[in-house]
VOKE-446185 format. One line per 8 residues: number of its first residue (from 1); for each residue y negated, x, z negated of C-alpha. Coordinates in Angstrom, 1 decimal, m for minus. Each point is the difference from the previous one (the first is absolute). Layout:
<lokes>
NUM = Y X Z  ...
</lokes>
This chain:
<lokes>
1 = 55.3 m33.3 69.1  m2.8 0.0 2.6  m3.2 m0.8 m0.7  m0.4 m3.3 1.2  3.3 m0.9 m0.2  m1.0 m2.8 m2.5  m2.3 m2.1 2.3  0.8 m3.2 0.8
9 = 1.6 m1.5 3.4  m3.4 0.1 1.8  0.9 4.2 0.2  0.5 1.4 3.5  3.4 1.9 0.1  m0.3 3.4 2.5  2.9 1.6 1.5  m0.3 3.4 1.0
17 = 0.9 0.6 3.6  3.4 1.1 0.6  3.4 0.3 m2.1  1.4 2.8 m1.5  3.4 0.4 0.4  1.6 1.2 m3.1  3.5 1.5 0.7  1.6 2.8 1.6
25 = m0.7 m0.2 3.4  m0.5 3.7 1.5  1.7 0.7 3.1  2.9 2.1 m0.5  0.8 3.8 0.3  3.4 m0.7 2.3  m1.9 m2.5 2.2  m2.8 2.1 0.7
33 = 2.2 3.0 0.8  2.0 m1.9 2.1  m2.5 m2.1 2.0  m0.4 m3.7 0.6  3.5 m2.1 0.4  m2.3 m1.4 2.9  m0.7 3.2 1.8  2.2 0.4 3.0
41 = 0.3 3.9 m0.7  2.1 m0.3 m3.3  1.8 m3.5 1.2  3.5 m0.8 1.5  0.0 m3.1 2.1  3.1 m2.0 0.3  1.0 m3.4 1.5  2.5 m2.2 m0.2
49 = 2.4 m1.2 m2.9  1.2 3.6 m1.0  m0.7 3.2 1.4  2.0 3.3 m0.3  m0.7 4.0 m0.6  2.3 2.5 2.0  1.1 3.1 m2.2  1.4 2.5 1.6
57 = 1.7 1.6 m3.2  2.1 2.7 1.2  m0.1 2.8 3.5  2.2 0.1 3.2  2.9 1.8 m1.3  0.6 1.3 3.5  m1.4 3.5 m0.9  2.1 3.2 m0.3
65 = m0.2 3.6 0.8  3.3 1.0 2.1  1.6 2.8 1.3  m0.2 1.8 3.3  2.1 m2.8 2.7  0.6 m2.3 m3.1  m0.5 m3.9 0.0  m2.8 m1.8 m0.7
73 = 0.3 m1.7 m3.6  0.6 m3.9 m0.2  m2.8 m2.1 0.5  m1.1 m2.0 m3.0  m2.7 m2.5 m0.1  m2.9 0.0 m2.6  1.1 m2.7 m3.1  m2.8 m2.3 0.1
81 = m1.1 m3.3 m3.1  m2.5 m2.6 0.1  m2.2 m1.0 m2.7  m1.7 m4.0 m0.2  m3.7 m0.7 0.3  m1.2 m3.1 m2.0  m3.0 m1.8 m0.7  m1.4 m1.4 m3.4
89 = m2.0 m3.8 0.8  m3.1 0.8 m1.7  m1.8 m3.4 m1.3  m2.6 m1.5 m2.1  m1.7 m3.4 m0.3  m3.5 m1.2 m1.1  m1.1 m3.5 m0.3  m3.8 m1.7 m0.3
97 = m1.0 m2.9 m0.9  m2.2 m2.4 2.1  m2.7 0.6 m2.2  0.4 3.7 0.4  m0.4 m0.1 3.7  m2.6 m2.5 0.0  m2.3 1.2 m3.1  0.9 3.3 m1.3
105 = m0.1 2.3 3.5  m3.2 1.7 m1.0  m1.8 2.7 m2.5  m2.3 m2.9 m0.3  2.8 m2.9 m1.5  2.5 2.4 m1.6  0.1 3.6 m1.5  1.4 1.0 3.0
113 = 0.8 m1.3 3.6  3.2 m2.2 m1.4  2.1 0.2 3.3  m1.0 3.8 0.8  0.8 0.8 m3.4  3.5 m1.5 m0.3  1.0 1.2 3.8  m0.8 3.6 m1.0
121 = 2.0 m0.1 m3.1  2.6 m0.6 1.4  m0.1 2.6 2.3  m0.8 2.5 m2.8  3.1 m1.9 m1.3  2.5 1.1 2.8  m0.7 3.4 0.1  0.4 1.1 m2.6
129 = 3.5 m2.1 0.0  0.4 1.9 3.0  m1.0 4.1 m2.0  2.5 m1.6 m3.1  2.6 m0.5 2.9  m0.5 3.2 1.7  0.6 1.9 m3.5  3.2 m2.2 m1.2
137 = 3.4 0.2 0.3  0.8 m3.2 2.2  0.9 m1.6 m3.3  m3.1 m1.9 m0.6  1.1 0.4 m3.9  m3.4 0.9 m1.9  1.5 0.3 m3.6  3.0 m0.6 m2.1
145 = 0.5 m2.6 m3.1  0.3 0.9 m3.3  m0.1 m3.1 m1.9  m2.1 m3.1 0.0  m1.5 m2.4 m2.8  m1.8 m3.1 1.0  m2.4 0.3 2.7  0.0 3.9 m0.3
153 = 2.5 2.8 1.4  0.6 3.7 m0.7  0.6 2.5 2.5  2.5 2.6 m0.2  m1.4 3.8 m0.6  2.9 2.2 1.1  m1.0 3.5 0.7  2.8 0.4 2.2
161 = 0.0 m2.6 2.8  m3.2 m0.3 2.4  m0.4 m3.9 0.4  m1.3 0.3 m4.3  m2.2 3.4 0.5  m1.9 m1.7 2.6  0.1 m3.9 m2.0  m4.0 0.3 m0.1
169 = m0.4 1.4 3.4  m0.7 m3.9 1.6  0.3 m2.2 m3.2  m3.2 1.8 m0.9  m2.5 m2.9 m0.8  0.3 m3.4 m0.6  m0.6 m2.6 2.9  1.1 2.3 2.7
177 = 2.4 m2.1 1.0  3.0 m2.4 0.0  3.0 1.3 m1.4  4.3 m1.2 m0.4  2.2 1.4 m2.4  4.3 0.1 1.5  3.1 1.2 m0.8  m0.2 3.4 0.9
185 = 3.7 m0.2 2.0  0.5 m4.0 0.8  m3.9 m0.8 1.1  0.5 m2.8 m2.5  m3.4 m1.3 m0.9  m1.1 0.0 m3.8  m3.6 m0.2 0.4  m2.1 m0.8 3.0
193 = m3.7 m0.4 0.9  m1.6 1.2 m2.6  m3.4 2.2 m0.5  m0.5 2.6 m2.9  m2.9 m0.4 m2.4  0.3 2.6 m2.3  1.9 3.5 0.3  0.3 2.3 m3.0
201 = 0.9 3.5 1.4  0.4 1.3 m3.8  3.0 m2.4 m1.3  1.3 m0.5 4.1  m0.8 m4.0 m0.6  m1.2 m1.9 3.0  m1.2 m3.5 m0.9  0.5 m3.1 2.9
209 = m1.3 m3.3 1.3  3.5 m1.5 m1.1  2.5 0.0 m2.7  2.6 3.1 0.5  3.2 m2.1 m1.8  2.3 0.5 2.9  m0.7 3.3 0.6  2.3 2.7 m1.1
217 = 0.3 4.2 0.2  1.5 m0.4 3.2  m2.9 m1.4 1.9  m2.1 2.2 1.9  m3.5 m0.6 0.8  m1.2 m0.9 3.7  m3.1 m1.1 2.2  0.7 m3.7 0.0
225 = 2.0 m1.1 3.5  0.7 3.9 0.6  3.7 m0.8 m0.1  2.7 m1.7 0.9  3.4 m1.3 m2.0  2.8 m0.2 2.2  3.1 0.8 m2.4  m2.0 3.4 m0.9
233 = m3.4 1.1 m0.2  m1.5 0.9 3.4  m3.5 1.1 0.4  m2.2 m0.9 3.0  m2.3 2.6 m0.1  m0.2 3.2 2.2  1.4 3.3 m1.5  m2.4 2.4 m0.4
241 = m0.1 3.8 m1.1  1.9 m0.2 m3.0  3.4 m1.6 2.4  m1.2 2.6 2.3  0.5 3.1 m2.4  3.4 m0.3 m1.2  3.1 0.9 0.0  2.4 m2.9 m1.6
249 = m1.0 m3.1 1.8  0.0 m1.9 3.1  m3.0 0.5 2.2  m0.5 m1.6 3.6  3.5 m1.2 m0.5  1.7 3.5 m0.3  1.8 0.7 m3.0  m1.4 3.0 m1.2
257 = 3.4 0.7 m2.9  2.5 m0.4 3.1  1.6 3.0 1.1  m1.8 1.7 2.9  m3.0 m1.4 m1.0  m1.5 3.4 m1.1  m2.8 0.0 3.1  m1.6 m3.2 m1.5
265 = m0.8 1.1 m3.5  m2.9 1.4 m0.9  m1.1 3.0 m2.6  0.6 m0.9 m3.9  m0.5 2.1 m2.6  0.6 m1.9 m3.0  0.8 0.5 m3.5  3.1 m1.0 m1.7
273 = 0.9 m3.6 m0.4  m3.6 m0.8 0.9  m0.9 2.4 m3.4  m3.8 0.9 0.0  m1.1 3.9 m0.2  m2.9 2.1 0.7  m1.3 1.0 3.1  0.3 3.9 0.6
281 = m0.7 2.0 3.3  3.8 0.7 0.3  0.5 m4.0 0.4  m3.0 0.4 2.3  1.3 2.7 2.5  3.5 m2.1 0.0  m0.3 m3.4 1.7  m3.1 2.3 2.1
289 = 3.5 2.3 1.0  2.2 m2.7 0.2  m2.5 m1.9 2.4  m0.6 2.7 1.8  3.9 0.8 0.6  1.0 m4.0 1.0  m3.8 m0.3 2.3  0.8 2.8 1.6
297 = m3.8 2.0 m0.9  m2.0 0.4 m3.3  m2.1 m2.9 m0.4  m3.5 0.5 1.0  m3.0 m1.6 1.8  1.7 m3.4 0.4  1.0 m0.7 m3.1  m1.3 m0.9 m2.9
305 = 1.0 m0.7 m4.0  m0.5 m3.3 m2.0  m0.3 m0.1 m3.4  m0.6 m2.3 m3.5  m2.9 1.4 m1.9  2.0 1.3 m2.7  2.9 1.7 2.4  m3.2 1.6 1.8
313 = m1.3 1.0 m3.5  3.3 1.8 m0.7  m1.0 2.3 3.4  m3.6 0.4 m0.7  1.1 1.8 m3.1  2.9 1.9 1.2  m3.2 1.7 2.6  m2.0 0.0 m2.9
321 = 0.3 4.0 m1.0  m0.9 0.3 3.8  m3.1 m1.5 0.3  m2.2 1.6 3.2  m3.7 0.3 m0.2  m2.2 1.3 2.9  m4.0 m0.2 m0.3  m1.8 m2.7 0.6
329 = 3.2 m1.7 0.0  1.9 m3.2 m2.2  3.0 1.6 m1.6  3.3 m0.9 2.0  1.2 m2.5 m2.3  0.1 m3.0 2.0  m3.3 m1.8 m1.0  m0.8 m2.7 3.0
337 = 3.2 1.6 2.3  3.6 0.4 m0.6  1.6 3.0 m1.2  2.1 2.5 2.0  3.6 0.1 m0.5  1.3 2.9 1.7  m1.7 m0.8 3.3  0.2 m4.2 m0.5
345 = m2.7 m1.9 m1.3  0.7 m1.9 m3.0  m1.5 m3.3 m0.7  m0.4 m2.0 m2.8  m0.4 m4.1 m0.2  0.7 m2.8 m2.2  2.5 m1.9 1.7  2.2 3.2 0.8
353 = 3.3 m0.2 m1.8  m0.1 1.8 m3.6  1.9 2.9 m0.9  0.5 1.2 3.3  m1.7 1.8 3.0  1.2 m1.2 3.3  m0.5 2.7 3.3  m0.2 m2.6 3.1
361 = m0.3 1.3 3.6  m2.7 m1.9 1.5  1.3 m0.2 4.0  3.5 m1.4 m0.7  m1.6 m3.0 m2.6  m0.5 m2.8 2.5  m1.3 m3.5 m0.7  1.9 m2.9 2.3
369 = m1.9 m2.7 1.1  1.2 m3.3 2.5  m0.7 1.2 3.7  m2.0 m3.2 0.8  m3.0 1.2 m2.9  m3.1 1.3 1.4  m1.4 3.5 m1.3  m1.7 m0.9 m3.4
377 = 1.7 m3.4 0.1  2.3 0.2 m2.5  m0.9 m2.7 m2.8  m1.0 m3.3 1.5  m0.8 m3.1 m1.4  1.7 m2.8 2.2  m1.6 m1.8 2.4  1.5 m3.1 1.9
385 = m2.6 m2.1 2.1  m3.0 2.2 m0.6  m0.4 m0.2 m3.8  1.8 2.1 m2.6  m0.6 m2.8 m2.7  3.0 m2.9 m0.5  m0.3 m2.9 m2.0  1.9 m0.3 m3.2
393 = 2.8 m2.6 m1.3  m1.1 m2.3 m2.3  1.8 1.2 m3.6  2.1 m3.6 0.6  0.9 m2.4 2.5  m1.2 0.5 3.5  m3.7 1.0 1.4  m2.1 2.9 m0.8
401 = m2.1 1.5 m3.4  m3.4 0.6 0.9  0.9 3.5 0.2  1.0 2.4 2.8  2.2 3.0 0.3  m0.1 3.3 1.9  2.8 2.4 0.6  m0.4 4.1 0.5
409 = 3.1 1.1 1.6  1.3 3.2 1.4  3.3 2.0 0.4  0.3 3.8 m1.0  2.8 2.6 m0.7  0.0 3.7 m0.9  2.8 2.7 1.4  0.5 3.8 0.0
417 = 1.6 1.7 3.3  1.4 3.0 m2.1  0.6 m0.7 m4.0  0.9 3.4 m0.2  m3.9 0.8 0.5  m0.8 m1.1 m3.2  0.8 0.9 m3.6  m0.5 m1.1 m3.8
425 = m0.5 2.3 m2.6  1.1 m2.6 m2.8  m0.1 m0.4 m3.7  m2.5 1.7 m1.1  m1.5 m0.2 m3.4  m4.1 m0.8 0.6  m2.8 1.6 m1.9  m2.2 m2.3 m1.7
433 = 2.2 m3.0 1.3  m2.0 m2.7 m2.3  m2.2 m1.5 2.8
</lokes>
């Protein structure tokens, strides 16, 4: 208790300038290897409803060596596919109160600029929506459902499948965000709209806003609206790196398990039935040889490694025994830089899938943007007649709360021009994996 935190009403209450911003909020290690998804060097723009991606998957077959006065072979065109390029609609929406605008839009009436405040966080808010999109599958599933009991859930733990490794990747504080629990396969809704108050890493419970009766252990847990039930579940989010290092599943409309398919699958080394085991160098120099065999070259200057702290653990012991020291020099352990895997920088960051390392070729990643944005234009809040702020509907009947509402909008997709280019060294068991 502070000191004069007795006194009567007549004491002066002081805010200190500022607000301190509690949560997770560093930018990420993918995202600032790759460069901004509004910088026009690492961006695909498209236009119209859908757009398309030529593959030429095969050579002219009209090649031959023949004899002395012999024919020329048949000629044979190259076989040729085409993959889809979609966009995610990226939104978010912010309201204020009359007496926000009119009273609170200063250090000297509020703890901090009201409007400037609330228009910031929710740009903080989309992007890093848009780094959890850029690492996910395309699912937009965050965790998996144990079991509920009143107003409280419990999240499935399985070792073997990725979606419960990373559970605590995103649902990693209370009040980040809104959140739906569906049936996994029918999109059917069980639980929608809610916000977590309490997670317990230790027992897997997460506690909600609302009671969790018709929930049940087939729901999976979503961003709230990030889906769509139409018979089945369908996400609307983009697919990022996880869709894009694969082998099994459909990515930019190509079946990757149909037969001739082979040129759009990536590099997985993986354990068996999703079984964790220990890194070792032999694991190491085979998704480096099996890259290097499908890329065409040994990996090098363009590429670059991305790991969970305790995968990237697992390596810093394995080079342990082989420390390097040079005078006047820090020992070559990776303190403030990442550590060298056989020519390719490894990187560590906390919203990197776990038990993994994935080897991503930076020139054939590509955000897509609409063709109409401008260069550093990609999040926008809306603006019809000149002002970006829209009055609210009343909660009943017809006029208007004294309330308005703004609207941050944006499209934004992610693609690879070669899968092939990238691999994933998977299932790995990490080293000092309680973080």
């Amino acid at each position: 208790m502070g000191l004069f935190e007795t006194t009567n009403a007549f004491g002066k209450d002081t805010w200190l300038p500022g607000l301190n911003y509690e949560l997770l909020s560093e930018p990420g290690t993918l995202l600032g290897w790759l460069g901004s998804y509004a910088d026009s060097r690492v961006t695909v723009d498209i236009e119209g409803r859908r757009s398309y991606l030529k593959l030429r998957i095969g050579d002219s077959l009209g090649q031959a060596t023949i004899a002395q006065g012999g024919n020329y072979p048949d000629p044979g065109d190259p076989t040729y596919d085409e993959a889809t390029l979609s966009l995610a609609h990226l939104a978010h929406a912010i309201s204020f109160t009359m007496e926000e605008m009119a009273m609170l839009e200063s250090a000297q009436a509020a703890a901090v600029p009201i409007m400037a405040e609330k228009m910031t966080a929710a740009k903080e808010a989309m992007s890093s929506d848009i780094e959890r999109q850029a690492w996910g599958d395309g699912t937009g599933i965050l965790a998996n459902v144990a079991s509920e009991v009143g107003s409280t859930f419990t999240l499935d733990a399985v070792a073997t499948v990725q979606t419960d490794r990373d559970r605590y990747l995103w649902i990693d504080d209370a009040n980040r965000a809104r959140y739906d629990i569906v049936h996994g396969t029918t999109g059917a809704q069980q639980k929608t709209g809610f916000t977590i108050s309490d997670i317990d890493e230790a027992t897997n419970i997460i506690t909600g806003s609302a009671d969790m009766g018709d929930v049940t252990s087939d729901g999976v847990v979503v961003r709230s609206g990030s889906w769509d039930a139409a018979g089945s579940f369908r996400s609307l989010e983009m697919p990022g790196i996880r869709a894009m290092i694969d082998t099994d599943n459909t990515y930019m409309g190509i079946d990757r398990t149909a037969a001739g398919k082979g040129f759009w699958k990536s590099v997985v080394v993986a354990g068996s039935s999703g079984t964790l085991r220990p890194l070792t160098e032999e694991l190491i120099h085979t998704v480096m040889n099996r890259l290097a065999r499908r890329a065409g070259r040994q990996p090098g200057g363009d590429y670059a490694g991305f790991a969970s702290f305790g995968t990237y653990t697992a390596y810093h012991q394995i080079i342990t025994p082989g420390l390097r020291y040079t005078v006047d020099s820090t020992p070559d352990i990776g303190f403030g830089r990442p550590l060298e895997m056989l020519g390719v920088p490894l990187y560590r960051g906390a919203r990197c899938p776990r038990n993994g390392i994935r080897l991503l070729k930076k020139d054939s990643i590509k955000f897509v943007r609409p063709m109409h944005n401008k260069p550093g234009d990609l999040l926008n809040f809306v603006n019809l007649g000149g002002s970006e702020f829209f009055l609210k509907n009343a909660s009943s009947g017809q006029g208007h709360s004294a309330a308005v509402v703004s609207y941050l909008d944006g499209f934004l997709g992610m693609m690879t021009t070669r899968p092939r280019d990238h691999a994933l060294l998977d299932d790995i068991s990490e080293v000092a994996g309680s973080y």
